[in-house]
Backbone bond lengths (Angstrom), bond angles and torsions (degrees), N, CA, C in turn:
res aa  C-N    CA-C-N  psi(-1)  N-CA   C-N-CA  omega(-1)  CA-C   N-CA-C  phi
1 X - - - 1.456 - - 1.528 108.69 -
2 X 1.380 119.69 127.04 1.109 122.22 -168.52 1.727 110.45 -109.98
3 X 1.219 134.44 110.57 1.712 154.33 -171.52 1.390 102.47 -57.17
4 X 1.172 135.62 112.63 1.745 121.22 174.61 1.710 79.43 -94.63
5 X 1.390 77.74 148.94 2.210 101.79 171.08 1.704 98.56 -42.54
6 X 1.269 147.73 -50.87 1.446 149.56 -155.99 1.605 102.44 -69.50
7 X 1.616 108.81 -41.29 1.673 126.59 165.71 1.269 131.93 -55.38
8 X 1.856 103.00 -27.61 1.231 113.03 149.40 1.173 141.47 -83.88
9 X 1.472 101.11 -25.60 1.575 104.71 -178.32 1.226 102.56 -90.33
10 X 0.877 137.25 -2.93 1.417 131.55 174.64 2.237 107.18 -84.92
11 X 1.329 92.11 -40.89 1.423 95.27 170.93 1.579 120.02 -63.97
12 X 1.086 107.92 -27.11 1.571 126.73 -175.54 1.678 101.86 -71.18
13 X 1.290 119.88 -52.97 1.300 140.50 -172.41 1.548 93.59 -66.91
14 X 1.221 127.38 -66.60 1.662 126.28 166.26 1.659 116.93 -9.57
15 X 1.991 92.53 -74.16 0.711 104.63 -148.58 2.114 105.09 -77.05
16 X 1.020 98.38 -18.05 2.259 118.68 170.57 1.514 85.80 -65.47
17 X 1.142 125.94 -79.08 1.603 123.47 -165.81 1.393 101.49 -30.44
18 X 1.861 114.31 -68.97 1.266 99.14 -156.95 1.534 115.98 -68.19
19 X 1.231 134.37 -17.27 1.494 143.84 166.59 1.492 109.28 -42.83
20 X 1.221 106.38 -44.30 1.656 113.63 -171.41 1.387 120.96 -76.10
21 X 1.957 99.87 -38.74 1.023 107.55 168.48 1.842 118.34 -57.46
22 X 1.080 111.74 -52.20 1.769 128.67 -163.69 1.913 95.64 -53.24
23 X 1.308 105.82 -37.36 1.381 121.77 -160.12 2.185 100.62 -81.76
24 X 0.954 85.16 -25.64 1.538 88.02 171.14 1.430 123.72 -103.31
25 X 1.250 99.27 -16.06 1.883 110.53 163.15 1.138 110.14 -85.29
26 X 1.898 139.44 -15.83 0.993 124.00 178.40 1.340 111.40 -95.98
27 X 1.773 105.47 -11.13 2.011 114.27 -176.22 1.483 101.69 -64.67
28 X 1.372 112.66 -46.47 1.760 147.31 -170.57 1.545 85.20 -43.36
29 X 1.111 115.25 -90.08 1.865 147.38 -149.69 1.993 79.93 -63.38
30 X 1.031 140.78 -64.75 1.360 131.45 177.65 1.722 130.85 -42.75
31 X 0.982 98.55 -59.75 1.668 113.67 -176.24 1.471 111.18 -124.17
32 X 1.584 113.49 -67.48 1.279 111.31 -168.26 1.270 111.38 156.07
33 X 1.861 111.46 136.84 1.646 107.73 -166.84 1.007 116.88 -45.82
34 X 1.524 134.90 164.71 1.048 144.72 174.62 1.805 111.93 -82.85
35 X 1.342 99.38 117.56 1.531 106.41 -170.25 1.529 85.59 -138.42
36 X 1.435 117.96 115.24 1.127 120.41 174.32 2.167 121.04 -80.38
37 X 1.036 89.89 117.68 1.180 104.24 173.10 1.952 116.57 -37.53
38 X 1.637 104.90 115.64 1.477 102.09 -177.02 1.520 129.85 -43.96
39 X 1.195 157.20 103.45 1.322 149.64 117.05 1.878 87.53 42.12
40 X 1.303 106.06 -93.38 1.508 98.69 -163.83 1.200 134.75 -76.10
41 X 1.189 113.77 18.55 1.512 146.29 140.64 1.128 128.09 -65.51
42 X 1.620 133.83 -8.80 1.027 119.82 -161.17 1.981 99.59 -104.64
43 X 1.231 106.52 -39.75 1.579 109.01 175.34 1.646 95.14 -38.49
44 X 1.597 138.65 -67.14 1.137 146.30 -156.12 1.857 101.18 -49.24
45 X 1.655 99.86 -56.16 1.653 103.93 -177.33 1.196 112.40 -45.44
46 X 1.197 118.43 -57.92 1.410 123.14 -179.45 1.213 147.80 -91.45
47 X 1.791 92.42 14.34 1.775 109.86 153.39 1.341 101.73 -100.11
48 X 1.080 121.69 3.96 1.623 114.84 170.42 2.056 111.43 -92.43
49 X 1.369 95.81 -38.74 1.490 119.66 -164.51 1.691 90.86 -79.10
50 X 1.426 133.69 -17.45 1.611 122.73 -164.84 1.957 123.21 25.52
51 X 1.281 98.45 53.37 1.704 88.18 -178.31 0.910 100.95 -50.61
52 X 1.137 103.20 159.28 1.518 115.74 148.01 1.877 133.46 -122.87
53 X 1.203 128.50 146.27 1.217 101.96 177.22 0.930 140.06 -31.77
54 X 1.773 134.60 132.11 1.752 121.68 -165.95 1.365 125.70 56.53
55 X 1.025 118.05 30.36 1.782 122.22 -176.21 1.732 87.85 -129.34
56 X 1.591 106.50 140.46 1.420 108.28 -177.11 1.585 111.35 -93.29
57 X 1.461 106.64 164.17 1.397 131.60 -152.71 1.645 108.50 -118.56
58 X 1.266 149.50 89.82 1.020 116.73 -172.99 1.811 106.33 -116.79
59 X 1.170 100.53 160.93 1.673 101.07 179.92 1.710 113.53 -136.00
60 X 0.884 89.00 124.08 1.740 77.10 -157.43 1.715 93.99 -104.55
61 X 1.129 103.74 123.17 1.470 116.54 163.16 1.890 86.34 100.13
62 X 1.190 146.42 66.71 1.263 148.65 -103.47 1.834 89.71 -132.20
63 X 1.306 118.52 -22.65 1.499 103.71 171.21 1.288 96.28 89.05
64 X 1.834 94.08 -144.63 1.765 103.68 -163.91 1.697 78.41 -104.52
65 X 1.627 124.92 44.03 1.600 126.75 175.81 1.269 115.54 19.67
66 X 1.577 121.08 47.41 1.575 123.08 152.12 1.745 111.41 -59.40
67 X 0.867 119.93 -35.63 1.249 132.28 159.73 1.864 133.96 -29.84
68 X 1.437 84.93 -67.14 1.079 108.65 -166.62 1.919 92.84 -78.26
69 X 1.139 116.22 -37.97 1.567 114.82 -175.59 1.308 118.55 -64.49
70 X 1.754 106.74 -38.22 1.244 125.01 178.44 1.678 117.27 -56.46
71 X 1.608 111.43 -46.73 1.455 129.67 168.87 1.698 104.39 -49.91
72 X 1.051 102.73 -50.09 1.845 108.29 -176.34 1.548 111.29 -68.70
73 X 1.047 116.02 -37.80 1.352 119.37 -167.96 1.647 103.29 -81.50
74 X 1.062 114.27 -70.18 1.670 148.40 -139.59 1.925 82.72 -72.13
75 X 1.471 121.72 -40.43 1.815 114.47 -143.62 1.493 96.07 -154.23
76 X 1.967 113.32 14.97 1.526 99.44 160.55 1.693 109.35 69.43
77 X 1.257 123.93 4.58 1.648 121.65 -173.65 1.426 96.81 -81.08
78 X 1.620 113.10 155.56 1.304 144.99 127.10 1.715 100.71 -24.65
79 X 0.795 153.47 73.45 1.574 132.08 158.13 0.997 109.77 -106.62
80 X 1.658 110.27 154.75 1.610 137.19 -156.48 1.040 105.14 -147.41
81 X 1.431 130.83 150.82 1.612 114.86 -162.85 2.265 75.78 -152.08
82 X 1.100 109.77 136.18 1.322 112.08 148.19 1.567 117.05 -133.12
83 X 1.315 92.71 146.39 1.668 119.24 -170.39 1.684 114.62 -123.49
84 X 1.064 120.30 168.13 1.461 141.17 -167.39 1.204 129.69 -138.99
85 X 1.421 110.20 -47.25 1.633 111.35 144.34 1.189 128.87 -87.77
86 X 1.774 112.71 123.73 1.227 130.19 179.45 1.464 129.74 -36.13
87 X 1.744 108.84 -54.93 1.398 102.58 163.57 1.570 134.89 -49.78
88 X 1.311 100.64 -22.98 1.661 107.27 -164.38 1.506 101.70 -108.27
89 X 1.602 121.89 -21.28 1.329 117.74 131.58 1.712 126.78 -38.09
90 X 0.837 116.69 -91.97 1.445 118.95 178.33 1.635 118.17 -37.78
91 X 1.281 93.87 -22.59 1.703 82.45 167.12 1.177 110.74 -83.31
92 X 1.236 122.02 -15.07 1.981 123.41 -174.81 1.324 100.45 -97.45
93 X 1.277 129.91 16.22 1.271 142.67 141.19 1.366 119.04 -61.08
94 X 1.383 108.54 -83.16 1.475 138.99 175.66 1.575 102.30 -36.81
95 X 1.141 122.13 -42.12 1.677 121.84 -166.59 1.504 95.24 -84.73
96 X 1.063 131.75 -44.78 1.332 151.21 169.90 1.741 97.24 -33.55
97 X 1.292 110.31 -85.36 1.389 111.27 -168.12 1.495 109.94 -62.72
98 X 0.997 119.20 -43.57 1.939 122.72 157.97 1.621 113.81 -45.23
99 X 1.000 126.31 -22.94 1.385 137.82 177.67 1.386 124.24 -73.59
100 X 1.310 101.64 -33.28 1.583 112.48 -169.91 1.848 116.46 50.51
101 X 0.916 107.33 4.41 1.461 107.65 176.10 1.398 127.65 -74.89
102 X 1.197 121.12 124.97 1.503 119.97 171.62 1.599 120.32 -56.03
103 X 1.329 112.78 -40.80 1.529 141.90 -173.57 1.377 111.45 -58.87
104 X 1.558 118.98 -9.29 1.477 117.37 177.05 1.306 124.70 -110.20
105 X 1.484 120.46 140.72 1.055 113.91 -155.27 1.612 90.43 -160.45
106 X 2.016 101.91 106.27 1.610 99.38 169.76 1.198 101.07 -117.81
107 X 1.339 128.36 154.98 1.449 148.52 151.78 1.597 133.52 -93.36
108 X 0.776 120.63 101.89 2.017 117.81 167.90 1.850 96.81 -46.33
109 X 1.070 128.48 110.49 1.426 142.08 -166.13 1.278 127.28 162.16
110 X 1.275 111.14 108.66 1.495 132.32 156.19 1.149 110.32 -15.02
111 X 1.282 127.52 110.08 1.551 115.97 -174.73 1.519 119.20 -81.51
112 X 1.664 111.00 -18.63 1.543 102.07 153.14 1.701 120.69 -53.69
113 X 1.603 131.13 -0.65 1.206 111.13 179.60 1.647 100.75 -125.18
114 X 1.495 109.29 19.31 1.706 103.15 171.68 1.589 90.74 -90.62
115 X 1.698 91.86 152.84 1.491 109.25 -166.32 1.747 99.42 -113.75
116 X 1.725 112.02 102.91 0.555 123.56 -163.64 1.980 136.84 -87.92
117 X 1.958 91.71 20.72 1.118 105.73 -166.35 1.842 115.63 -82.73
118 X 1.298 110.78 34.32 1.251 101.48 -172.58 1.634 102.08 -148.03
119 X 1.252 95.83 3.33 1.470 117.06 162.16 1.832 135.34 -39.47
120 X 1.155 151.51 112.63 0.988 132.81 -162.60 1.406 100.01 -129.09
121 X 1.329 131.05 -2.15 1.161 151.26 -164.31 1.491 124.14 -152.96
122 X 1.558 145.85 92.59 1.635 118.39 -151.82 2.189 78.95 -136.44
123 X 1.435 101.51 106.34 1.149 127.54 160.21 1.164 116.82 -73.77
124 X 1.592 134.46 130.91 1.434 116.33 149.21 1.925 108.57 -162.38
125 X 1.117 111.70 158.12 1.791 116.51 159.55 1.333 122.89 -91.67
126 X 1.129 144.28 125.70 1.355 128.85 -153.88 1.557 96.06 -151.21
127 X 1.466 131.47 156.88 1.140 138.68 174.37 2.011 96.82 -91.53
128 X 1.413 119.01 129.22 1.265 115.88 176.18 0.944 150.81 -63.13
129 X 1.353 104.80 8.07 1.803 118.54 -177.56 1.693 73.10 -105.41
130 X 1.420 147.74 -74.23 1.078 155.96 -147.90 1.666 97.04 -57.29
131 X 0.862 144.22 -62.32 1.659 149.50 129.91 1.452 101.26 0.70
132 X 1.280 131.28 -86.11 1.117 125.84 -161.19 1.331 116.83 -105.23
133 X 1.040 132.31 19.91 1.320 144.04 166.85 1.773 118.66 -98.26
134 X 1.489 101.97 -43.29 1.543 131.13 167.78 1.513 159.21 -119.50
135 X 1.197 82.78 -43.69 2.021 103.22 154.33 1.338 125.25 -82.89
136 X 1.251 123.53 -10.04 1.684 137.17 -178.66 1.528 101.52 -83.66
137 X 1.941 120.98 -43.96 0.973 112.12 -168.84 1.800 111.81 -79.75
138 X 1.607 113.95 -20.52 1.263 119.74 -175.30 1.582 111.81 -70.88
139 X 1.399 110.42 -49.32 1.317 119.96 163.77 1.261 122.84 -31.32
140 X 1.431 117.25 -67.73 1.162 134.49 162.04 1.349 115.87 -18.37
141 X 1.516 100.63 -65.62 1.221 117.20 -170.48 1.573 121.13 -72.65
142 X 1.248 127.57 -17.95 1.189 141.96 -161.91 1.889 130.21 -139.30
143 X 1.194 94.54 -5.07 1.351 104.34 -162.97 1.887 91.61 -102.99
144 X 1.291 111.02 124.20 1.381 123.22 -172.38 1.702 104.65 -58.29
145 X 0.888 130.23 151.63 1.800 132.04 168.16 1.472 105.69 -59.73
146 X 1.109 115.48 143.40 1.557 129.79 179.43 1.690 99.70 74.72
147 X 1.442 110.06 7.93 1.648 86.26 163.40 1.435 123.66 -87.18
148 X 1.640 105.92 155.50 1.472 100.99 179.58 1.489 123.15 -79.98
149 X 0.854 168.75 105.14 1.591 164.76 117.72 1.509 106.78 -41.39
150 X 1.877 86.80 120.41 1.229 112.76 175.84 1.475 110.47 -127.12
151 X 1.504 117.38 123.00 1.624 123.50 -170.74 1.379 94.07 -123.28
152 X 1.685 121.85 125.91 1.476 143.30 -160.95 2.008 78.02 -106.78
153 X 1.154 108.42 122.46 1.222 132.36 161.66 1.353 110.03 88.36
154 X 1.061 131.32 -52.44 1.747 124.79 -155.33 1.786 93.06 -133.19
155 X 1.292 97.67 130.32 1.671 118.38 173.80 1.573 97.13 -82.49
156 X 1.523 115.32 150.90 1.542 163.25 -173.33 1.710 82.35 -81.40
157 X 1.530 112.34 130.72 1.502 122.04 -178.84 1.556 72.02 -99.06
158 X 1.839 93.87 136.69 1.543 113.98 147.63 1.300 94.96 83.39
159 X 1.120 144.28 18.13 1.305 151.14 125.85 1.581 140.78 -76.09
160 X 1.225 120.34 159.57 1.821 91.34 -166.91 1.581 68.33 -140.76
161 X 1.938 104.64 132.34 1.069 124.62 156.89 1.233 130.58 -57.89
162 X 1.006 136.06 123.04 1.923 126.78 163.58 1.333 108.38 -67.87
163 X 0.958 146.04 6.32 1.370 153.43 -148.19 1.753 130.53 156.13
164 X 1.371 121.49 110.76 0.978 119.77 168.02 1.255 117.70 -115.49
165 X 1.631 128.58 124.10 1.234 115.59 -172.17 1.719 116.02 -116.94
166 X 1.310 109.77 95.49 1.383 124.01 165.70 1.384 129.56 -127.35
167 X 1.924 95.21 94.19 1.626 99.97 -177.06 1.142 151.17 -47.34
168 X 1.493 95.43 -36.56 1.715 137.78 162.33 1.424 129.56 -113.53
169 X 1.321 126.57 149.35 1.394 116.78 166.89 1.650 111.98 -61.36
170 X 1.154 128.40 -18.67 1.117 114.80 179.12 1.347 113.31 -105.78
171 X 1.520 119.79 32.81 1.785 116.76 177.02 1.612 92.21 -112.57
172 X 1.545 90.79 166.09 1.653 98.56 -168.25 2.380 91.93 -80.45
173 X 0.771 99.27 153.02 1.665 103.91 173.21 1.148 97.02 -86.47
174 X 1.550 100.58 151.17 1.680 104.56 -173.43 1.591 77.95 -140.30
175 X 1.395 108.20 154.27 1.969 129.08 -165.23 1.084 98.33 -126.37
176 X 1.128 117.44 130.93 2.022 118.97 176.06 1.404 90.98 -127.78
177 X 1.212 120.45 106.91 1.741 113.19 174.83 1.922 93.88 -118.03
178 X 1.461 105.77 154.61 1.700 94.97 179.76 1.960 97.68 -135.82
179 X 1.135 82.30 133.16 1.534 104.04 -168.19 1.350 96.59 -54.77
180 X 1.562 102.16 137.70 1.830 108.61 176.16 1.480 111.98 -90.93
């Protein structure tokens, strides 16, 4: 049986799809689908978050890291974005080198194993059992006092917000709680 080049590239294409796919079923099964955080949401995050120049940014589970660029650009931060799926990795590549910024910094990494003690800022979207089943106890465990934690949709059980910001009934709530 003889392969024409179109027989391959088509197998090739198969075989990229299914990579991408596996890589977004394992982001899914970790933290939580990728639902990118609104554009007009982000002024709100970060009158809650107060960067400040040179104080780090982190976003854990970081998307296609509009986020994370925005922190770098917009307020001079350290930001770091880690991701899990490959495709949406590699795009926080691409923005990265389009960026020209020194201040960015993504990782392919499980964000249960970024070490989050240097944190001054800890962004993230999280499914709420996954939140409070797993990321509540790491936080806990790792997140310096006076840091901010900010959770875009679903509040931390057994935590008491300093701030909840929902303008409208129809905006997503955003939680600014700061580690004691």
């Amino acid at each position: 049986m003889i392969f024409t080049p179109a027989f391959l590239l088509l197998i090739v294409i198969f075989f990229i799809f299914l990579v991408i796919i596996f890589f977004m079923i394992l982001a899914w099964f970790s933290f939580a689908p990728w639902v990118p955080t609104r554009n007009r949401d982000f002024e709100r995050i970060f009158k809650l978050a107060k960067l400040k120049p040179g104080e780090t940014f982190y976003d854990l589970g970081c998307g296609d890291g509009k986020l994370v660029c925005y922190a770098a650009k917009h307020y001079q931060a350290k930001a770091y974005g880690a991701e899990l799926a490959l495709p949406l990795f590699l795009l926080c590549l691409i923005k990265k080198i389009f960026s020209g910024s020194k201040n960015l910094c993504f990782e392919f990494k499980n964000l249960f194993k970024v070490d989050l003690q240097n944190a001054n800022v800890i962004y993230f979207f999280g499914l709420p059992e996954t939140i409070n089943n797993k990321l509540k106890e790491k936080l806990e465990r790792e997140a310096r006092p006076g840091t901010r934690i900010i959770s875009y949709a679903f509040k931390i059980n057994d935590w008491l917000p300093q701030l909840v910001d929902q303008p409208t009934e129809n905006d997503i709530p955003i939680y600014l709680y700061i580690k004691a």
